[in-house]
N, C-alpha and C positions, 0 to 999 in steps of 0.2 A: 548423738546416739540415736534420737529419732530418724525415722524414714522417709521417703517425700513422695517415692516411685507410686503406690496404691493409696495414698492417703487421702483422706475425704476434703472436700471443699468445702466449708458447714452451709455454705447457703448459696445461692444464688440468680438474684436482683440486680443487675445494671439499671445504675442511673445515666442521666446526663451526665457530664463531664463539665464540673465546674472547680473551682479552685481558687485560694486566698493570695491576696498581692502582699501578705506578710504576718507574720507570729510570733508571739514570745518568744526569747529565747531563752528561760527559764521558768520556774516558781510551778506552783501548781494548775495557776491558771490562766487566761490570755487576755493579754491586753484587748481594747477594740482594735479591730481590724478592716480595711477596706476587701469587699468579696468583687470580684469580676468573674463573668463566666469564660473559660478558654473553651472555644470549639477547635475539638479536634481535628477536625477537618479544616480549616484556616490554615494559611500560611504563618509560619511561625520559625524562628530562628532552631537550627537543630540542636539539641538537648541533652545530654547521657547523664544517665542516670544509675547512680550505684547500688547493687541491691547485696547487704551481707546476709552471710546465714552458713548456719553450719555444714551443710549438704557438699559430701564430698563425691568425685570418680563419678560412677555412672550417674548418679543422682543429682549432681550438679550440672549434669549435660542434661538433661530430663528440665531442672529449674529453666536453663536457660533457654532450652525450648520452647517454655511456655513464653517468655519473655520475645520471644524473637518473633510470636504468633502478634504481641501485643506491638512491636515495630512494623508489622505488616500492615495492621491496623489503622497506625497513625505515624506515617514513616520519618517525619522531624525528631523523633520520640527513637533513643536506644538506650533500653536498661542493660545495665551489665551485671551478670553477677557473680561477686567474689564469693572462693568455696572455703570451708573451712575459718569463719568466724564465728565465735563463742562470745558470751554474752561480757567475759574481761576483754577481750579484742575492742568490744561496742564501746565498754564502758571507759576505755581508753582516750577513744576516738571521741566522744563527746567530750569528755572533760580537755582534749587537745583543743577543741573549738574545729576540728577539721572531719567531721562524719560524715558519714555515705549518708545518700540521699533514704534510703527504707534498709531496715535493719529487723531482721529476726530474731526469736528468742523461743527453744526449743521444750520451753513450757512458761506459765504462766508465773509460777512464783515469784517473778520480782515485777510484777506489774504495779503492784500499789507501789513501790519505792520511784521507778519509772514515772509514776505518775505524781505521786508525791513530790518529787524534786524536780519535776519538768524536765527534765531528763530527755524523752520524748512527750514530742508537742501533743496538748489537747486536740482531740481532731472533733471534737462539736461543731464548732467554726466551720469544718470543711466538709461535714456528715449535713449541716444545715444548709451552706451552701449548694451543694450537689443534688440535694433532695430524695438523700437516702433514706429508705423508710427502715431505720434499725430490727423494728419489733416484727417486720411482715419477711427482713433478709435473713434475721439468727435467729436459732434458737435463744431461749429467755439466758439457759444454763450457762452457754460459754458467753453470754455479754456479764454474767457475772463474775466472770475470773478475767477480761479484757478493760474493769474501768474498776476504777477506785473514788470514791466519795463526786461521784457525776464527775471524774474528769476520766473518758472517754479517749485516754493518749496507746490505746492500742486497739486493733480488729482482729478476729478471728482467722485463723490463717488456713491451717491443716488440723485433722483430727488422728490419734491413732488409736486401734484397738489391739490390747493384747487378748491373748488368751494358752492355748496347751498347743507345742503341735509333738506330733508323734510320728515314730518309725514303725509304718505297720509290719515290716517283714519282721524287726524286733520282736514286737510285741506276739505277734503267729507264733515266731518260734519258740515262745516262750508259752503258748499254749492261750494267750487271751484275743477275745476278737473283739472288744471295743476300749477305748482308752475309761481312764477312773473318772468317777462322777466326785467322789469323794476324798478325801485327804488323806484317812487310811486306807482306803483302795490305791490312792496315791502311792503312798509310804511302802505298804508291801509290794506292789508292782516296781519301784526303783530298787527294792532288796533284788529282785527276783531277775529282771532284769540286767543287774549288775554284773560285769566279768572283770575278775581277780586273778591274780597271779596270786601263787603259795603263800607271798610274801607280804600281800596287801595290796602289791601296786594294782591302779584299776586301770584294765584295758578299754571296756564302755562302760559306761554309766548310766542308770536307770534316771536316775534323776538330781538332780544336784540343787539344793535348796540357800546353799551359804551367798548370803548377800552381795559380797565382793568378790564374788564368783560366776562367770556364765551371762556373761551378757546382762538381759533384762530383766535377768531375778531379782535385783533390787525391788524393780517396783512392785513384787508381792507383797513387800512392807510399808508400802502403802496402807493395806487392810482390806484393802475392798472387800474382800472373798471372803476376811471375817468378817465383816461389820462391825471393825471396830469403831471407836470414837477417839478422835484426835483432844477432844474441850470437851469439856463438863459446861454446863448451861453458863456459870459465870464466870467461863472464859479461861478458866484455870485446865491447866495439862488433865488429860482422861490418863495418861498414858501408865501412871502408874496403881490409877484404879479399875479400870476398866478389865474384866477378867479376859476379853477377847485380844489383847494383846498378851496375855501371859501363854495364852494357847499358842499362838502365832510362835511366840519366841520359843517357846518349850519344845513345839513341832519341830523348829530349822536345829534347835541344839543336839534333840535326839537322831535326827538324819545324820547330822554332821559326825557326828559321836560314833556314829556304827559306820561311817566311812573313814572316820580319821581324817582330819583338816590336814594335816601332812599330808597326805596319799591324795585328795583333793586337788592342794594347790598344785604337785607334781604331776599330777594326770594333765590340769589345764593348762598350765603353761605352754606346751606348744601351739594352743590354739586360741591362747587368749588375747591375742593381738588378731585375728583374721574374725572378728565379728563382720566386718564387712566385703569380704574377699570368699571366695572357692575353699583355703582353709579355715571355715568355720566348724565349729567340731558337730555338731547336728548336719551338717550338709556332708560330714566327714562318716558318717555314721557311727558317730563314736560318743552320741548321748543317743538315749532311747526316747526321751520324752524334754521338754523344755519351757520354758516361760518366756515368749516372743511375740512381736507383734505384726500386724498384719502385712508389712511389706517382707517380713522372709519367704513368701512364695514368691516375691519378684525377684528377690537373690537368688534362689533354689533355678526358676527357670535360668536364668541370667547365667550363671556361673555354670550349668550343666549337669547341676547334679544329679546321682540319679538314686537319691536318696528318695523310697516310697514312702510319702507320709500324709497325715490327714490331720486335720484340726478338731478340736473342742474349744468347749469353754472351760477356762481351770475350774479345778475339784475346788469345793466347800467344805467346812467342816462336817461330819458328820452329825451336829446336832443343827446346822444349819441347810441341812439337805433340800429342804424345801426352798430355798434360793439360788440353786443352782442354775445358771446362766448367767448370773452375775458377771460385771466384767467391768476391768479400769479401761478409761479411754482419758487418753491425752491432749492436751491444745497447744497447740504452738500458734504465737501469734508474732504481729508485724506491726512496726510504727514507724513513726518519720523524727528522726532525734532533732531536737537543739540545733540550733546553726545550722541544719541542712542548707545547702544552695540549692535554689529553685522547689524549693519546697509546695510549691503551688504544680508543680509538673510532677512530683514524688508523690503528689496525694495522687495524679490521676493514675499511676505504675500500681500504687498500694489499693485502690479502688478496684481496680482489673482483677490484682492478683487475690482480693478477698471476694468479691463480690461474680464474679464471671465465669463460671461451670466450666 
């Protein structure tokens, strides 16, 4: 459900090109190992290289682009890469004993489990080998979500950023000239903006908040934008003390309430399959306002649309006004699984692809 087409590279530092003649193929951590350095440049028997990751249609043609920059580079060397893998497709394929050589994973959440079960290999081994300088290539932030208790079995891959984007002829016609800074400037602008039939059915929509609805409005329940808290200091759930989550929740029930989840679900449905195609309902002009992230201008261009629209940062509460700019951003990161074959040639493909602007 992440994007690839405008997404950030978090860092990048090329090293040399070195690589391990062998790794654990489990546990959390790695046996000793013998290091040799492969130069690229050498003659060397030719290699393919399997790269999974969810990235489908255009975006998969874009991955493989870049892959086929990194075959020109060191022409022994062809990554290939399969579209439309998700993190149970990976999890399959490792536990088979038969995995692609580098594997994505479209956010970080299960990297301690990853790591913890050696699942994907520790890459210290091949970050030491190669003489990557971690601290000088990433930021501090996303090596925090890529390693669990020093074992380093993922790299930062892509970043993304969401925020609001908007229909400015909507928004005109409805008489405002900048989008909302704030949650009730929010709330009354998707009232206002809304078109109804007699009957309820909505024709556009101002704004749709219901979580299982519209694309990437899930991750508003993240919290960023409140500043909620996920833990209490020892570690126990925030979620049922913390006042900033009853806001958040009480906000999406009231929306929903005055639109009707019936009238909702039936408004989306025709376009709740084309989050990634020309029918998407914002490219359709038929939301006014959205919770998206930074590669729907490359779909907007892409697909033709001629939907006029501009970005912010989503609205804050109104007693959090002073933090507006606020914004979640995402990581998707990359490793090399278990039993990979040629796993010493997989770190150079996953070094390129994290490390090489």
């Amino acid at each position: 459900m992440f994007s690839n087409s405008e997404r950030i590279v978090v860092a990048g530092i090329s090293g040399m090109a070195f690589a391990l003649a062998g790794c654990t193929a489990g546990g959390g951590s790695s046996d000793p190992v013998n290091v040799q350095a492969i130069d690229p440049t050498a003659s060397h028997a030719p290699t393919d290289i399997a790269v999974w990751g969810s990235f489908t249609g255009r975006e998969a043609d874009i991955m493989q682009a870049s892959l086929d920059r990194l075959h020109e580079e060191i022409p022994w060397l062809t990554a290939k890469y399969v579209p439309g893998k998700n993190d149970e497709d990976v999890a399959r394929a490792i536990a088979s004993g038969q995995p692609p050589g580098i594997v994505m994973s479209q956010g970080p959440d299960n990297v301690a489990k990853y790591c913890e079960s050696g699942a994907w290999r520790d890459l210290n081994p091949y970050i030491d080998a190669s003489g990557l300088d971690m601290a000088a290539t990433f930021p501090e932030s996303v090596l925090s979500y890529t390693s669990y208790q020093d074992n380093q079995c993922s790299l930062p891959l892509l970043t993304d950023d969401f925020g609001l984007y908007y229909n400015k002829k909507l928004l005109a016609d409805a008489g405002y000239t900048k989008p909302p800074k704030t949650i009730s400037e929010l709330t009354d602008m998707a009232k206002k903006l809304t078109q109804r039939d007699a009957d309820g059915t909505i024709q556009v929509a101002g704004f749709i908040s219901t979580n299982e609805q519209m694309y990437e409005t899930p991750n508003i329940f993240n919290g960023v934008n409140w500043g909620t808290e996920w833990y209490n200091p020892d570690g126990t759930s925030a979620m049922a003390t913390d006042p900033q989550w009853q806001s958040l929740l009480q906000w999406d029930k009231d929306l929903t309430d005055w639109y009707g989840y019936d009238n909702i679900v039936r408004f989306f449905a025709p376009y709740k399959a084309h989050e990634w195609d020309a029918g998407n309902a914002f490219e359709q002009g038929k939301v006014a306002m959205i919770f998206d992230g930074e590669w729907r201008g490359a779909f907007i261009e892409a697909d033709e649309s001629d939907v006029d629209y501009g970005t912010a940062p989503f609205p804050v509460p109104d007693d959090r006004v002073d933090t507006y700019g606020v914004g979640q951003i995402g990581g998707t990161v990359a490793g090399i699984p278990r039993d990979a074959e040629d796993a010493d040639v997989a770190w150079l493909v996953l070094q390129y692809l994290t490390t090489d602007t």
